[in-house]
C-alpha positions as CSV (number, residue, x, y, z in Angstrom):
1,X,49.6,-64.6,2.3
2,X,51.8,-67.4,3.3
3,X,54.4,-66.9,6.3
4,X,56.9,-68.2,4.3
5,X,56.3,-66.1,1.2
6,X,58.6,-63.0,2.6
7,X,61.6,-60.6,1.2
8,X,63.7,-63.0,4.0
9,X,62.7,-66.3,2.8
10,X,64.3,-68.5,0.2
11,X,65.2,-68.0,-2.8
12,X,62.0,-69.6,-4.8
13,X,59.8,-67.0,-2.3
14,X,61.6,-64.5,-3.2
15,X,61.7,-64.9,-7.1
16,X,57.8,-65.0,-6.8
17,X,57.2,-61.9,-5.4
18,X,56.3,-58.5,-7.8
19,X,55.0,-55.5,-6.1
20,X,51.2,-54.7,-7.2
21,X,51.7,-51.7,-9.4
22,X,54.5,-50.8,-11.3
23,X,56.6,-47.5,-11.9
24,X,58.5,-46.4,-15.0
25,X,62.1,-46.9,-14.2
26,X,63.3,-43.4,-14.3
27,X,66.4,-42.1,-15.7
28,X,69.0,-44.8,-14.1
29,X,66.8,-47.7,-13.2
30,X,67.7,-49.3,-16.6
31,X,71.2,-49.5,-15.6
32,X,70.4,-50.4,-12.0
33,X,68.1,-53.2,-12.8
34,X,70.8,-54.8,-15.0
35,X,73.4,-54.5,-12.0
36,X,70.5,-55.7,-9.9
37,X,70.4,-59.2,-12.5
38,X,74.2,-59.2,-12.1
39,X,74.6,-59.3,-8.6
40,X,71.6,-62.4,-8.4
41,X,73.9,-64.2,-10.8
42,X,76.5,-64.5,-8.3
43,X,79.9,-66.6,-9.1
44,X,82.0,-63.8,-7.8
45,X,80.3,-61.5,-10.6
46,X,78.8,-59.4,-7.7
47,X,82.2,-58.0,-7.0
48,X,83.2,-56.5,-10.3
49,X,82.7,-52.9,-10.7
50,X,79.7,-51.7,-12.0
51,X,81.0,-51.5,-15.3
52,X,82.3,-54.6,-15.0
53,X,78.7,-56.1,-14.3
54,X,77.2,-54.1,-16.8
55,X,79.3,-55.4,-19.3
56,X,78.6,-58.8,-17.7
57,X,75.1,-58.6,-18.4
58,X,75.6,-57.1,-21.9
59,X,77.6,-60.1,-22.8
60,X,74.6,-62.3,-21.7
61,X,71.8,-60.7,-22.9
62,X,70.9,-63.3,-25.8
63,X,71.2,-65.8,-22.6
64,X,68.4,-63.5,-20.2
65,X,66.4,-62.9,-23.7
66,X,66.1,-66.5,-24.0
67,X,65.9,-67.1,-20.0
68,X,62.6,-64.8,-19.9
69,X,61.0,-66.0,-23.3
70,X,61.5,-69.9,-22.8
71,X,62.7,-70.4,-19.7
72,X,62.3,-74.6,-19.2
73,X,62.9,-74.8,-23.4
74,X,65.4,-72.6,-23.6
75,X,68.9,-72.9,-22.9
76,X,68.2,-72.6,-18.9
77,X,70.9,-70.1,-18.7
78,X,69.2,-69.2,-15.4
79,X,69.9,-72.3,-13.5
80,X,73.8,-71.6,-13.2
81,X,72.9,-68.3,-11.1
82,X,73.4,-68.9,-7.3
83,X,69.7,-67.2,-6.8
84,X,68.1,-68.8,-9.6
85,X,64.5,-67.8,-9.3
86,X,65.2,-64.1,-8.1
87,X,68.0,-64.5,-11.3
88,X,64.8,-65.3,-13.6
89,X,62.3,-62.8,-12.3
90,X,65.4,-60.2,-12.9
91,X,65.3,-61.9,-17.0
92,X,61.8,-61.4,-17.1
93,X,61.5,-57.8,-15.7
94,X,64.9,-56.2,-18.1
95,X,63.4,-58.5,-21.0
96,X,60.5,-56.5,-20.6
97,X,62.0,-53.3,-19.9
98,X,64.5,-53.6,-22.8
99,X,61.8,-54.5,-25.2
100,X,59.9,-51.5,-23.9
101,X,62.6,-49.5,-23.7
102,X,62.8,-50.3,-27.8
103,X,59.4,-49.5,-28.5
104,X,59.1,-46.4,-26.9
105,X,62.5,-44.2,-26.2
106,X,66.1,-45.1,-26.6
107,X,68.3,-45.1,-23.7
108,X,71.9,-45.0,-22.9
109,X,73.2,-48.3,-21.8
110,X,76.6,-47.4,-20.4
């Protein structure tokens, strides 16, 4: 692996990097990933309440749909984060997770 490509590098380095096997998100990781998503958006969204990010993220979820399907012919919501690769991995993973989460058991957003 390169040096470079570490939890402590840039950005770009950091929005590259998935563990090797992944685990079900358990009974809160839905809402924590989508506070996760929030606080890598940045623009003083990082300090509203958890609610308040929650909400954030609900009121852009046609944007991170969009972000993690067609993310260079989309509408690029992505690019106005302050972390914008770590914000698209974040698109990807709850676009995944939501459209799992659909598919397979309904969950409680809030």
């Amino acid at each position: 692996m390169h040096p470079h490509l570490n939890h402590l590098s840039s950005d770009l380095c950091r929005g590259i990097l998935e563990f090797a096997e992944g685990r079900a998100l358990g009974k809160s990781g839905l809402r924590w990933l989508r506070i996760h998503l929030a606080n890598l958006y940045g623009a003083g969204v990082e300090k509203l309440s958890y609610d308040g990010r929650l909400e954030f993220v609900e009121n852009h979820l046609n944007d991170i749909v969009d972000s993690a399907d067609n993310p260079l012919g989309g509408n690029r919501w992505w690019l106005t984060a302050e972390d914008p690769f770590q914000c698209l991995a974040a698109c990807i993973n709850l676009s995944e997770a939501l459209t799992h989460t659909l598919t397979h058991v309904t969950f409680d957003f809030f």
